[in-house]
PyMOL commands that place a pseudoatom at each C-alpha (Angstrom):
pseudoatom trace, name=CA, resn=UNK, resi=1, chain=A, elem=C, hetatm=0, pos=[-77.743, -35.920, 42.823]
pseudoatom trace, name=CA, resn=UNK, resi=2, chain=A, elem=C, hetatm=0, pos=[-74.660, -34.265, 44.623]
pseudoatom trace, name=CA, resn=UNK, resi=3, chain=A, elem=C, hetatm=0, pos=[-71.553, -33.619, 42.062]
pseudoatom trace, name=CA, resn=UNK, resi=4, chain=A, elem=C, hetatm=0, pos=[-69.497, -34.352, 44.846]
pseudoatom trace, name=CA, resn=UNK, resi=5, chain=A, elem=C, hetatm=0, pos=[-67.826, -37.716, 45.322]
pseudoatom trace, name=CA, resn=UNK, resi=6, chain=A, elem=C, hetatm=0, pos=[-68.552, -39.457, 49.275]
pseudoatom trace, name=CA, resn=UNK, resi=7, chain=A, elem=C, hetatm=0, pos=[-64.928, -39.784, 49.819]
pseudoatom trace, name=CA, resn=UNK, resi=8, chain=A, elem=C, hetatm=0, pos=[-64.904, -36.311, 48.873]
pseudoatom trace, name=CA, resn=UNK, resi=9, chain=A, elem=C, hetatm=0, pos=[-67.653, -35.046, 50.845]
pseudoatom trace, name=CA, resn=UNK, resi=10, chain=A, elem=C, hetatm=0, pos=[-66.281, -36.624, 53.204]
pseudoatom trace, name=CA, resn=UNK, resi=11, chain=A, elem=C, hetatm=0, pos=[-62.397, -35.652, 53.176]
pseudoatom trace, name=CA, resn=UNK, resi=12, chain=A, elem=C, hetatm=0, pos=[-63.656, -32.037, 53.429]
pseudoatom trace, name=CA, resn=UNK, resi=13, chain=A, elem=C, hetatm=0, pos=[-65.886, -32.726, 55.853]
pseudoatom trace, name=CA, resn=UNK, resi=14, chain=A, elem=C, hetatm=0, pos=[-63.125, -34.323, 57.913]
pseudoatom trace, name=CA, resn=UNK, resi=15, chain=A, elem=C, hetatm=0, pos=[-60.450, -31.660, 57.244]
pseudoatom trace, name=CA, resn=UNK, resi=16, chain=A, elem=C, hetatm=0, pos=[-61.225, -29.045, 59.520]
pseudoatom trace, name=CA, resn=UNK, resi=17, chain=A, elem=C, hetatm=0, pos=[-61.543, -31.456, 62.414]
pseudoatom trace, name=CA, resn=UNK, resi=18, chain=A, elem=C, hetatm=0, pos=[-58.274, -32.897, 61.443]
pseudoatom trace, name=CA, resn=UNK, resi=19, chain=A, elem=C, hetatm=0, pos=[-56.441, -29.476, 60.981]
pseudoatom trace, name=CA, resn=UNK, resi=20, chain=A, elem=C, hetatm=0, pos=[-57.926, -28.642, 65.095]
pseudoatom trace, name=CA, resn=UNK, resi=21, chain=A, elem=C, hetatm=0, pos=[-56.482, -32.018, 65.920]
pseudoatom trace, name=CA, resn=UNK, resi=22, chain=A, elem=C, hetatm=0, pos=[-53.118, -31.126, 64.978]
pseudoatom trace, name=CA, resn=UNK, resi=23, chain=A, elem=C, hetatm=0, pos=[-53.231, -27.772, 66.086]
pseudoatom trace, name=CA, resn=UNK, resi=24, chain=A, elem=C, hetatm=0, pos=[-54.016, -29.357, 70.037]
pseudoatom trace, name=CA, resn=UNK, resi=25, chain=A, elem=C, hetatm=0, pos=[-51.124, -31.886, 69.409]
pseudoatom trace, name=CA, resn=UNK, resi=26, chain=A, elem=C, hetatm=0, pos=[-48.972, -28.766, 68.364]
pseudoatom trace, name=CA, resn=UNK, resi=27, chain=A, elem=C, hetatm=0, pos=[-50.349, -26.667, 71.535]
pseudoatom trace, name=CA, resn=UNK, resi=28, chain=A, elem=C, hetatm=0, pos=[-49.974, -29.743, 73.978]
pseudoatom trace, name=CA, resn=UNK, resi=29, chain=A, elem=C, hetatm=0, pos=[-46.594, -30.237, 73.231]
pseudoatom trace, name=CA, resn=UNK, resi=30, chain=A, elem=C, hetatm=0, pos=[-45.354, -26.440, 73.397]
pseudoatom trace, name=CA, resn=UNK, resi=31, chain=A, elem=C, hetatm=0, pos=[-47.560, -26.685, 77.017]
pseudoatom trace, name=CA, resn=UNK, resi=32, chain=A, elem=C, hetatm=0, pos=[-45.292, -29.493, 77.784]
pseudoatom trace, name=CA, resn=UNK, resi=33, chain=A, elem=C, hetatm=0, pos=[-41.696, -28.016, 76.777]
pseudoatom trace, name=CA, resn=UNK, resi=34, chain=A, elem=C, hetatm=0, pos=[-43.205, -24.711, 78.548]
pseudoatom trace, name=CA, resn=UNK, resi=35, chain=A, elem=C, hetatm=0, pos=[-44.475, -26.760, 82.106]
pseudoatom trace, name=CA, resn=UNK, resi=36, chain=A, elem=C, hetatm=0, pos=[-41.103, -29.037, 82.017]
pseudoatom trace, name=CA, resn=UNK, resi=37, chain=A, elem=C, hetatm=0, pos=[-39.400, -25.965, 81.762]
pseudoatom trace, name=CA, resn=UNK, resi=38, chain=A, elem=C, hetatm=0, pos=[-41.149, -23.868, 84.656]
pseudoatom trace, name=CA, resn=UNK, resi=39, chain=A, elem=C, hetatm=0, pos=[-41.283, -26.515, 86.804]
pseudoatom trace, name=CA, resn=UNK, resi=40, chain=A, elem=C, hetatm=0, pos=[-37.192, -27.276, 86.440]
pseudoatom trace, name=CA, resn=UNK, resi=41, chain=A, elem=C, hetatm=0, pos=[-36.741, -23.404, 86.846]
pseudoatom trace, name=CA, resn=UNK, resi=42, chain=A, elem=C, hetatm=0, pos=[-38.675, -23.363, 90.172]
pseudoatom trace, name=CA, resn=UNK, resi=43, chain=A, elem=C, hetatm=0, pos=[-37.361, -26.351, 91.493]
pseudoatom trace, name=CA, resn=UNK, resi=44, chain=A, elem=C, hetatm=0, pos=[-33.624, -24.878, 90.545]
pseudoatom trace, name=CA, resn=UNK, resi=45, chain=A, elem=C, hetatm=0, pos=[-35.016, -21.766, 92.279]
pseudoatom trace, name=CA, resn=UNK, resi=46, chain=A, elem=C, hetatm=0, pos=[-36.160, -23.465, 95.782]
pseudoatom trace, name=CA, resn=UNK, resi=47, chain=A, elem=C, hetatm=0, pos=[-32.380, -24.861, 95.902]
pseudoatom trace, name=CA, resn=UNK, resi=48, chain=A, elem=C, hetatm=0, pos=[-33.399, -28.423, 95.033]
pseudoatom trace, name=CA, resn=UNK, resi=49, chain=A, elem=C, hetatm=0, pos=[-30.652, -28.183, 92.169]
pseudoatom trace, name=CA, resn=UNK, resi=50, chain=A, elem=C, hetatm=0, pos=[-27.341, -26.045, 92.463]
pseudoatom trace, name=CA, resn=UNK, resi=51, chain=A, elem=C, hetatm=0, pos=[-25.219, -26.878, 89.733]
pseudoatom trace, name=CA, resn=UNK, resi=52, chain=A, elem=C, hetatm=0, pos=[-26.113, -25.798, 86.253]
pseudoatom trace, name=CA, resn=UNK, resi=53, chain=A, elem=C, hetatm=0, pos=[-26.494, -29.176, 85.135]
pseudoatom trace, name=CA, resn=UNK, resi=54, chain=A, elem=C, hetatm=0, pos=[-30.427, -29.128, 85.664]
pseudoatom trace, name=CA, resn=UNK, resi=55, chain=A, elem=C, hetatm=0, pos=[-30.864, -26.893, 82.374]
pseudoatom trace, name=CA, resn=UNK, resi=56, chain=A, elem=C, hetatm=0, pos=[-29.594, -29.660, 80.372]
pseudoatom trace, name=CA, resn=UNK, resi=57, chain=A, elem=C, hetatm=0, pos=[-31.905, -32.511, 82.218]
pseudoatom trace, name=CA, resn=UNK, resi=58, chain=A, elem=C, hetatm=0, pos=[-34.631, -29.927, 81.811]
pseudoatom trace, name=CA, resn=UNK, resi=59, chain=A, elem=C, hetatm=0, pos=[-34.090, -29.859, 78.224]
pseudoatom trace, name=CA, resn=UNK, resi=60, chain=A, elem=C, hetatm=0, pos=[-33.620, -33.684, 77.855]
pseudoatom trace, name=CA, resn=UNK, resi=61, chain=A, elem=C, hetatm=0, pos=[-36.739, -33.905, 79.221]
pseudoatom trace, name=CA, resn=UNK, resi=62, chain=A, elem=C, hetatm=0, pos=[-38.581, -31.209, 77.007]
pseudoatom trace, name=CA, resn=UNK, resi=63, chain=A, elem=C, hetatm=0, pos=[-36.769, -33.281, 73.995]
pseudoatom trace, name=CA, resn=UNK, resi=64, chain=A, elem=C, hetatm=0, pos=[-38.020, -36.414, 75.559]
pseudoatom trace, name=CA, resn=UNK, resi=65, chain=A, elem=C, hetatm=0, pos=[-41.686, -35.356, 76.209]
pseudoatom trace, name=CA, resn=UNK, resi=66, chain=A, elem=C, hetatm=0, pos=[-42.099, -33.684, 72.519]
pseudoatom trace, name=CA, resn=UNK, resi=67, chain=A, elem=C, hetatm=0, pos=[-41.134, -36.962, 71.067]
pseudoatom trace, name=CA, resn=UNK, resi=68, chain=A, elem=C, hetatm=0, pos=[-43.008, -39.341, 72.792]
pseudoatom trace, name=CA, resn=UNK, resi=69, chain=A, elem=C, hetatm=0, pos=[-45.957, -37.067, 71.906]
pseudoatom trace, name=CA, resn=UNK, resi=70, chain=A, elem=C, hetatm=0, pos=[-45.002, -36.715, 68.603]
pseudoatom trace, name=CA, resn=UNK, resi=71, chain=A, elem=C, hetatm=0, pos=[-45.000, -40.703, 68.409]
pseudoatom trace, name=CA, resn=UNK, resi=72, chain=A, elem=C, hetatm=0, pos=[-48.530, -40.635, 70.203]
pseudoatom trace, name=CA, resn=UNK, resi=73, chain=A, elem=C, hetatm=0, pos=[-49.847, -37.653, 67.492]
pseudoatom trace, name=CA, resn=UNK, resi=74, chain=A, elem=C, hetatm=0, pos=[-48.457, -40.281, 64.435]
pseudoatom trace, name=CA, resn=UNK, resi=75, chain=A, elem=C, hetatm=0, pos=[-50.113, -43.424, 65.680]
pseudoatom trace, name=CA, resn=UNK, resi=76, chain=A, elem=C, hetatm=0, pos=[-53.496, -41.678, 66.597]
pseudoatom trace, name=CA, resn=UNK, resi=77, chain=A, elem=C, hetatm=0, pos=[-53.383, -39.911, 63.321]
pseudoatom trace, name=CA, resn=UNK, resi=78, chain=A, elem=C, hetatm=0, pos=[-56.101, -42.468, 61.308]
pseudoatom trace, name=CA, resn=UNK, resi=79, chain=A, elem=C, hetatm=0, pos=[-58.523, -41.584, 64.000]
pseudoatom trace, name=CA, resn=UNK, resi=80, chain=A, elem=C, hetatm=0, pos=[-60.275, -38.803, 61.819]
pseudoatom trace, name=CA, resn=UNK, resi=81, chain=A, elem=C, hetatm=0, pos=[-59.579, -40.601, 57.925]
pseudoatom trace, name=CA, resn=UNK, resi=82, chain=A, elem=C, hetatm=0, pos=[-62.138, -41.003, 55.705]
pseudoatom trace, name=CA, resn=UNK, resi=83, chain=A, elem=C, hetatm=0, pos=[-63.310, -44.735, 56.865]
pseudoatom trace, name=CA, resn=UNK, resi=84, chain=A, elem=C, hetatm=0, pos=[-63.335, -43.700, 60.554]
pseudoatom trace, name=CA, resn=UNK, resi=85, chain=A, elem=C, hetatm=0, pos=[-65.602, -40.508, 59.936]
pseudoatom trace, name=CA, resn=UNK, resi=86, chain=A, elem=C, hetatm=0, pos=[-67.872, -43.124, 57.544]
pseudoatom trace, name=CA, resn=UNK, resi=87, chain=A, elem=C, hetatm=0, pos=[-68.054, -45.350, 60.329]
pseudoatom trace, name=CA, resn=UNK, resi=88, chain=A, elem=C, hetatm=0, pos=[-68.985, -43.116, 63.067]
pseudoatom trace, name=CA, resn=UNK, resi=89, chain=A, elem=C, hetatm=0, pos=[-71.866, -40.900, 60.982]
pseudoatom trace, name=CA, resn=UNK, resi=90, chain=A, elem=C, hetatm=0, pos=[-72.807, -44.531, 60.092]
pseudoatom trace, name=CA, resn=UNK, resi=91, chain=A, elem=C, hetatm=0, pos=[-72.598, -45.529, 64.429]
pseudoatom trace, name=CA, resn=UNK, resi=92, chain=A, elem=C, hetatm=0, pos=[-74.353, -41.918, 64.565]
pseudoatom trace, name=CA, resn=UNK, resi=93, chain=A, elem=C, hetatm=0, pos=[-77.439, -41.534, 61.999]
pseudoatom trace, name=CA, resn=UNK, resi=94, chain=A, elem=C, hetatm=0, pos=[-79.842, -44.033, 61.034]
pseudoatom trace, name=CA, resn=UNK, resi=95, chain=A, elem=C, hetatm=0, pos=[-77.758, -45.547, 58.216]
pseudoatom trace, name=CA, resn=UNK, resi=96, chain=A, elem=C, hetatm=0, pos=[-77.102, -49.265, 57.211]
pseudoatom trace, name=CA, resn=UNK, resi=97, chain=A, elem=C, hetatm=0, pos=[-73.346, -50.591, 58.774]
pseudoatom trace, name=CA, resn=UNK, resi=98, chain=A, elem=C, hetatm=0, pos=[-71.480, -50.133, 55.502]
pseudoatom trace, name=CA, resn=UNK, resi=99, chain=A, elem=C, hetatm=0, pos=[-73.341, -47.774, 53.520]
pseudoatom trace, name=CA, resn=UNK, resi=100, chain=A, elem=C, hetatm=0, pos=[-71.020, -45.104, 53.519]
pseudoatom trace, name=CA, resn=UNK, resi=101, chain=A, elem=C, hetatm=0, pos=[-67.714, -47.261, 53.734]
pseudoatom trace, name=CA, resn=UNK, resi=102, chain=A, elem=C, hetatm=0, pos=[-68.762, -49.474, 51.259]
pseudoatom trace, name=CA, resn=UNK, resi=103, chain=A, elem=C, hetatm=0, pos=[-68.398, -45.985, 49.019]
pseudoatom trace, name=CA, resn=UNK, resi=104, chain=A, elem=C, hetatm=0, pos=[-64.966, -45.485, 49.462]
pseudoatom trace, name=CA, resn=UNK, resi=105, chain=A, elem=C, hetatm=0, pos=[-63.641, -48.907, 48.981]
pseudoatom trace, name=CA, resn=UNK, resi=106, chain=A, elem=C, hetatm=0, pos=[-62.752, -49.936, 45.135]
pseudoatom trace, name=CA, resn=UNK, resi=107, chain=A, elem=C, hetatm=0, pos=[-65.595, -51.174, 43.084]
pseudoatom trace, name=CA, resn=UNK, resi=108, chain=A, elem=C, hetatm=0, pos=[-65.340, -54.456, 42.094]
pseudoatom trace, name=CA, resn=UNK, resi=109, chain=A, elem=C, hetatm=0, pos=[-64.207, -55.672, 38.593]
pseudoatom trace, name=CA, resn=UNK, resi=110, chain=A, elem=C, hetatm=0, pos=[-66.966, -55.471, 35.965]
pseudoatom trace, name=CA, resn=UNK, resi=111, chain=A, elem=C, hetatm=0, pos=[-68.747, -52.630, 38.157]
pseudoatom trace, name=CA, resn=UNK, resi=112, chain=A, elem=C, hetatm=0, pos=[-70.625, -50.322, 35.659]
pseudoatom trace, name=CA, resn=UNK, resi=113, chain=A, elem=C, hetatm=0, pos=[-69.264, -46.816, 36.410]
pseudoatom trace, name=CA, resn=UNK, resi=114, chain=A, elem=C, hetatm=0, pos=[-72.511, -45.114, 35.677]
pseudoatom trace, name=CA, resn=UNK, resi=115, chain=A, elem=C, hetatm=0, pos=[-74.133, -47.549, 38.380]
pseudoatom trace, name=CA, resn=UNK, resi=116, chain=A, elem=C, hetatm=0, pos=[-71.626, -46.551, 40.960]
pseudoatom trace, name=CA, resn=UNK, resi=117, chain=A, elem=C, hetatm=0, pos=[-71.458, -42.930, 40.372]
pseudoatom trace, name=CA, resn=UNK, resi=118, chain=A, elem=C, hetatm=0, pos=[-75.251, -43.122, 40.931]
pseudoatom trace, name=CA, resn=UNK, resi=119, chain=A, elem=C, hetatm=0, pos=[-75.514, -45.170, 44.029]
pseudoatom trace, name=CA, resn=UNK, resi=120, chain=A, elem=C, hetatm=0, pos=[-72.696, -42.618, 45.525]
for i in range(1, 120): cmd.bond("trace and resi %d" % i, "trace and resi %d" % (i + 1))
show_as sticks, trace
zoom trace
């Protein structure tokens, strides 16, 4: 029998994916300041804007861009937590719907602990 607790196993299991995750968030956002900027530099370049007021659109729409995709990181955030990993090795392997999830909800009242600690 593993010392380790499923919800355990399974938060370490799921944080290196989650630490890549934000990591491309972080990287496609910086690629997104870094393209809005280039492309308002070029097109300021090629005459399409002469006053200066196209470095403060540019950077309205850096702004702009970084926090819709911030708002798009936060709500796709739960996509790697514990019950989503559970369910998709349980979608994956040859386990029972529930086996693993069932495991990291509370056990009901009057649940012997020794009884639960074995079936995880």
């Amino acid at each position: 029998m593993s010392p380790r607790s499923t919800k355990s196993a399974l938060g370490l299991l799921g944080a290196p994916l989650r630490q890549l995750r934000r990591l491309s968030w972080a990287a496609a956002g910086a690629g997104a300041v870094v393209l809005t900027f280039g492309v308002a530099a070029w097109l300021a370049l090629l005459g399409w804007f002469d006053p200066p007021y196209w470095v403060l659109v540019a950077w309205v729409l850096a702004l702009g861009g970084t926090i819709v995709g911030g708002v798009v990181a936060w709500r796709h955030r739960t996509m790697l937590s514990d019950d989503a990993l559970a369910h998709h090795l349980e979608g994956q392997a040859r386990w029972r719907p529930g086996q693993l999830r069932a495991l990291l909800e509370p056990a009901a009242a009057g649940t012997s602990k020794s009884l639960l600690a074995a079936a995880d």
